[in-house]
VMD Tcl script that draws the C-alpha trace (Angstrom):
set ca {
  {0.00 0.00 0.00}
  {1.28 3.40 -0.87}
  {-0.38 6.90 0.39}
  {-0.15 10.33 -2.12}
  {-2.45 13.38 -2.76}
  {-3.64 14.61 -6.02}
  {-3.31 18.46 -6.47}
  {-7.09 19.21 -7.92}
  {-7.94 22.07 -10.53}
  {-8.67 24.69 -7.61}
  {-5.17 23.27 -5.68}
  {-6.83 21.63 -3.14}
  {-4.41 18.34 -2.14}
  {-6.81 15.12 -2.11}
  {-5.25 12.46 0.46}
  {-5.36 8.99 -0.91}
  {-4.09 5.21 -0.56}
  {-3.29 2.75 -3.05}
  {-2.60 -0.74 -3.91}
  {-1.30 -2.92 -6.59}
  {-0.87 -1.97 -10.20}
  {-2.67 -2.20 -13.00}
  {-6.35 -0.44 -14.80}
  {-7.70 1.43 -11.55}
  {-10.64 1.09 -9.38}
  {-11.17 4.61 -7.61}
  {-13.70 4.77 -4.49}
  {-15.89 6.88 -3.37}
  {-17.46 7.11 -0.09}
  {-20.59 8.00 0.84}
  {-21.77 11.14 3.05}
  {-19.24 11.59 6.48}
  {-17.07 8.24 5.33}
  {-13.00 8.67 4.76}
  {-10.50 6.47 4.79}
  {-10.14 6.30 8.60}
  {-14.08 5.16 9.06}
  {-13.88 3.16 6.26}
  {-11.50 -0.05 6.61}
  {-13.13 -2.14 4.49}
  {-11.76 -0.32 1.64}
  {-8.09 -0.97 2.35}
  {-9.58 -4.45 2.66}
  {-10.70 -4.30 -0.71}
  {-7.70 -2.81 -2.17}
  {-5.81 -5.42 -0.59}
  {-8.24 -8.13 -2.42}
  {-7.95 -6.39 -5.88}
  {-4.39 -5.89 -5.93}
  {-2.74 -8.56 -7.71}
  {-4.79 -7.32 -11.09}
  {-5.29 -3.79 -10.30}
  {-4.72 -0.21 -8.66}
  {-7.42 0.14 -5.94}
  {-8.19 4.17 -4.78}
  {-9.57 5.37 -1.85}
  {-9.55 8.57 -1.00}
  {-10.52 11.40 1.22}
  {-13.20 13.55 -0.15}
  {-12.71 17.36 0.14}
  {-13.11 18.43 3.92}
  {-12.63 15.20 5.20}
  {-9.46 12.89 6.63}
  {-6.11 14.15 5.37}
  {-7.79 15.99 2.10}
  {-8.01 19.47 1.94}
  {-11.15 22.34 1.46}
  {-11.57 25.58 -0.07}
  {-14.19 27.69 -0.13}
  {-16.46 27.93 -1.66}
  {-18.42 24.69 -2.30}
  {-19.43 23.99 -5.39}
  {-20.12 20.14 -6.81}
  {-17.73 20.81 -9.84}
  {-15.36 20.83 -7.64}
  {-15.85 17.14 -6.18}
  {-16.03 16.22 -9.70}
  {-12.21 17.83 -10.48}
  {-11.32 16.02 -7.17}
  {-12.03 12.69 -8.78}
  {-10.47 13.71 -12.48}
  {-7.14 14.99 -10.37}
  {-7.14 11.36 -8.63}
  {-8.02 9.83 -11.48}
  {-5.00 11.17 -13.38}
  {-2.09 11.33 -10.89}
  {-2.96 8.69 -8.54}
  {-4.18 6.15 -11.31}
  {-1.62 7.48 -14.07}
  {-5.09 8.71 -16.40}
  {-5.63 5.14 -17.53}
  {-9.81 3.52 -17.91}
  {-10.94 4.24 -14.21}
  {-13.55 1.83 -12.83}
  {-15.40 3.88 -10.58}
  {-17.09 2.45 -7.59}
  {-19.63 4.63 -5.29}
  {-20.72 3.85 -1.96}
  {-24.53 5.18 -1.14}
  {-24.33 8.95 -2.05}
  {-21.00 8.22 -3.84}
  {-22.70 6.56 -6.50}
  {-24.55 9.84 -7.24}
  {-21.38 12.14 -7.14}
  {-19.92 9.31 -9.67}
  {-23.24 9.77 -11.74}
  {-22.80 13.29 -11.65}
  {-19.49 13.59 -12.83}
  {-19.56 11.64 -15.62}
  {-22.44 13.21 -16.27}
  {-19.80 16.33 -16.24}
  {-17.37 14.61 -18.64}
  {-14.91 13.22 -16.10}
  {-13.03 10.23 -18.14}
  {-14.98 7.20 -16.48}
  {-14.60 4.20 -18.19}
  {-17.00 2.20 -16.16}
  {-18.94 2.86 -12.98}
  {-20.38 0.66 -10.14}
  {-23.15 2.06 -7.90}
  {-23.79 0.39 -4.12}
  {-27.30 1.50 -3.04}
  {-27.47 5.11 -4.13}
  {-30.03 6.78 -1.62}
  {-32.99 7.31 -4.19}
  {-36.37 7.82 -3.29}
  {-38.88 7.80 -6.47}
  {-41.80 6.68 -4.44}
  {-43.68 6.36 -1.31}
  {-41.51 3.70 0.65}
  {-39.67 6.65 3.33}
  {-40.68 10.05 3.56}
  {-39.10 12.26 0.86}
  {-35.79 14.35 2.31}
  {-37.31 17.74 3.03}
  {-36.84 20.20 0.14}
  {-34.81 22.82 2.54}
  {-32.72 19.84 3.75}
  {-29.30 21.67 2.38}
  {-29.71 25.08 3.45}
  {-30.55 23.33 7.06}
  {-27.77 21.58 7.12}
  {-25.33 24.37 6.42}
  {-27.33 26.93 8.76}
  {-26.56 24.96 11.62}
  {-22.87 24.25 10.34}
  {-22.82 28.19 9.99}
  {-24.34 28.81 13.15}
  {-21.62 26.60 15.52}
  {-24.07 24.08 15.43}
  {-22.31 20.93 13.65}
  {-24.23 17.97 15.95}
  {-27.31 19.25 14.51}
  {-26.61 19.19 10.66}
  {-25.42 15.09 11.90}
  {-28.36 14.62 13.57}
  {-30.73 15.96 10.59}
  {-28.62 13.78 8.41}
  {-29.44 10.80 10.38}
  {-33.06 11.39 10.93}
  {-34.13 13.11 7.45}
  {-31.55 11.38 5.19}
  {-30.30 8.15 6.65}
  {-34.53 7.64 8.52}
  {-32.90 6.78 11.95}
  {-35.35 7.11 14.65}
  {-34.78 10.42 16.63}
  {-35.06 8.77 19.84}
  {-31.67 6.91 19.06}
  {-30.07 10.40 19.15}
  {-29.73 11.00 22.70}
  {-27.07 8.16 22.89}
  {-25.16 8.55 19.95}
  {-24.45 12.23 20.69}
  {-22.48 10.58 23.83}
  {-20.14 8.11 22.00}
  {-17.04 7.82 21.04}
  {-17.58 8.04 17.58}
  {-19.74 11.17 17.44}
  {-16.66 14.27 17.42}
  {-15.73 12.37 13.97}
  {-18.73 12.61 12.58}
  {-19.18 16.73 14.09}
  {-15.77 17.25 12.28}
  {-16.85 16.38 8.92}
  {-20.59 17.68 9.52}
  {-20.29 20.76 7.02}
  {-19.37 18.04 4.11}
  {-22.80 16.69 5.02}
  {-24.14 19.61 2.64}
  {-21.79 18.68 -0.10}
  {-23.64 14.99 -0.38}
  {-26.80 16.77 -0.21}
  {-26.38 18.83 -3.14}
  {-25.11 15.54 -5.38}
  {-28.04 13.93 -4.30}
  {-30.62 17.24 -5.96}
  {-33.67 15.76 -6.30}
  {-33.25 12.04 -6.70}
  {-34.75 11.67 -2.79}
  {-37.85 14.09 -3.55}
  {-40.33 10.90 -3.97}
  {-40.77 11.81 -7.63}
  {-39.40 9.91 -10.79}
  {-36.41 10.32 -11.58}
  {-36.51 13.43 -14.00}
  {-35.96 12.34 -17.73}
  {-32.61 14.51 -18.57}
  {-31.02 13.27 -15.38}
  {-27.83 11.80 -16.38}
  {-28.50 11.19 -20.05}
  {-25.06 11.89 -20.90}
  {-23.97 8.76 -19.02}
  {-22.96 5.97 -21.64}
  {-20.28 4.16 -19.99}
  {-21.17 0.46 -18.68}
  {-23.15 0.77 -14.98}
  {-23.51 -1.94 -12.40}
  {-26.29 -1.24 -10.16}
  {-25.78 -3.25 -6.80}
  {-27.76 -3.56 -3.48}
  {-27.84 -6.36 -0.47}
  {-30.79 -8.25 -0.45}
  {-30.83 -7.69 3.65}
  {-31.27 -3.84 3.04}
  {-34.57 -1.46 3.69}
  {-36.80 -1.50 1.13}
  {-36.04 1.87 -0.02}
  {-32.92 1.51 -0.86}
  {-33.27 -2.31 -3.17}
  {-36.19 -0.49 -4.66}
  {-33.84 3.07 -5.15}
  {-31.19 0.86 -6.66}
  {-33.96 -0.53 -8.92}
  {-34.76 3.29 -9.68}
  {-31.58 3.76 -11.31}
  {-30.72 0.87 -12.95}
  {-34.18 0.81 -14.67}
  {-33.46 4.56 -15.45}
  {-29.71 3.69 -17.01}
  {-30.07 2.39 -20.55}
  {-26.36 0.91 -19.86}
  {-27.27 -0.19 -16.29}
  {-27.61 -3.72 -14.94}
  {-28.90 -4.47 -11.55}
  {-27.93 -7.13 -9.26}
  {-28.71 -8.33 -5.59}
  {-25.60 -8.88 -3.31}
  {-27.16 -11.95 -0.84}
  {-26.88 -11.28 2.72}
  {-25.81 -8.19 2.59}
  {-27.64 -4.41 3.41}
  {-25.84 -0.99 3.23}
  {-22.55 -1.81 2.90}
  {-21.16 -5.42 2.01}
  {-17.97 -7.32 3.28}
  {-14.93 -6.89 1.19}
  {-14.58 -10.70 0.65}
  {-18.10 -10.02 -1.37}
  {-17.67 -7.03 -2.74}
  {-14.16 -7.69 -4.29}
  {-15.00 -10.60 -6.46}
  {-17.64 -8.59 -8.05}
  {-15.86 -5.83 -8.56}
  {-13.28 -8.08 -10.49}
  {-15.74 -9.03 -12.12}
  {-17.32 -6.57 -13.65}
  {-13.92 -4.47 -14.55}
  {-12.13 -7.71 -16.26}
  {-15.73 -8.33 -18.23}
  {-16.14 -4.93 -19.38}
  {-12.04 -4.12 -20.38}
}
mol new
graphics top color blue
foreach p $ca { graphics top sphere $p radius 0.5 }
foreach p [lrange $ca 0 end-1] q [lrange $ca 1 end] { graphics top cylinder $p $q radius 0.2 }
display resetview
């Protein structure tokens, strides 16, 4: 395993880790994950390395990466280009998202970033009436209170109105260990919520949404996970004219490395 950061267009230094050699696999967390809450992904890289160059890496504002103000999703999508081209020397990039990483994925190859192939693990859409919709002021709530010295509440809106936790679960969580990492890293909260738009509104998914996308997709989700996410993941891969959908047994929203890996390999060695 190696370590690096990728200077992005605005000079912002992305932290990430790598193993093996080979066509890369970049990923991309979800909302508050980085490489230190996320050690399944070294995991993975490990797994993948004899036939590849695994990625992870910090997204802006979180772990070792950097920030600069202001936000703007462009940016997140010339994070992934910069990683993209230093870190995996500009060659096809699988791209694999975790929950709202799928969506900044979507989004910036929707933008033209050079994606040669893209796997999405549950995306967080909502096209029906299986959760309640994320309230349409969710962004500007979250970075109020971020603004306002406030960072437990933008986590705590993020787990009730975005990841449906129970509010009564709350009380505890804001006393353990774990909850000061998730305060540091609450104003990137905001950043997820504006890749997400619309796709959590309980409406269709609109019909321009991205149409630009042509590159091979695989659509995953665990057959253990809520409802509204296998039927979110259905969403999108019926709304993907390159998009194929498949059901990871046993798993819900995340899925061991030991699974995940072999269908990663998969899916880059069948479409290269």
């Amino acid at each position: 395993m190696s370590e690096g950061t990728a200077a992005s267009a605005d000079g912002t230094a992305i932290a990430y880790s790598a193993w093996g050699e080979g066509d890369p696999i970049i990923i991309v967390g979800g909302a508050t994950a980085h490489r230190a809450t996320t050690p399944e992904n070294a995991e993975i890289g490990a797994l993948l390395a004899d036939g590849f160059r695994v990625i992870d890496y910090d997204r802006r504002g979180r772990g070792d990466s950097g920030d600069t103000a202001p936000y703007a999703v462009e940016r997140e999508f010339e994070d992934l280009a910069a990683v993209i081209a230093q870190a995996g020397g500009g060659r096809p990039a699988t791209v694999f998202g975790w929950s709202s990483g799928g969506h900044l994925a979507l989004n910036a190859a929707q933008a033209g970033v050079p994606i040669a192939r893209l796997v999405l693990f549950e995306p967080p859409v909502v096209t029906d009436g299986s959760r309640p919709p994320l309230p349409a002021d969710y962004v500007e709530r979250l970075d109020a209170a971020v603004a306002a010295g406030r960072p437990g509440d933008a986590v705590e809106l993020f787990m009730t109105a975005a990841a449906g936790m129970p509010a009564e679960f709350l009380g505890d969580m804001r006393g353990s260990d774990f909850w000061p990492g998730l305060e540091a890293v609450a104003h990137t909260i905001a950043y997820d919520g504006r890749n997400v738009g619309d796709t959590m509104s309980g409406r269709p998914l609109r019909a321009d949404l991205w149409d630009g996308v042509d590159v091979p997709v695989l659509v995953l989700h665990g057959d253990a996970t809520w409802p509204y996410l296998a039927a979110g993941a259905r969403a999108v891969a019926a709304h993907l004219p390159t998009a194929t959908l498949r059901v990871v047994p046993g798993e819900n929203h995340s899925a061991a490395p030991e699974v995940l890996a072999p269908v990663l390999r998969s899916f880059a060695e069948k479409e290269n």
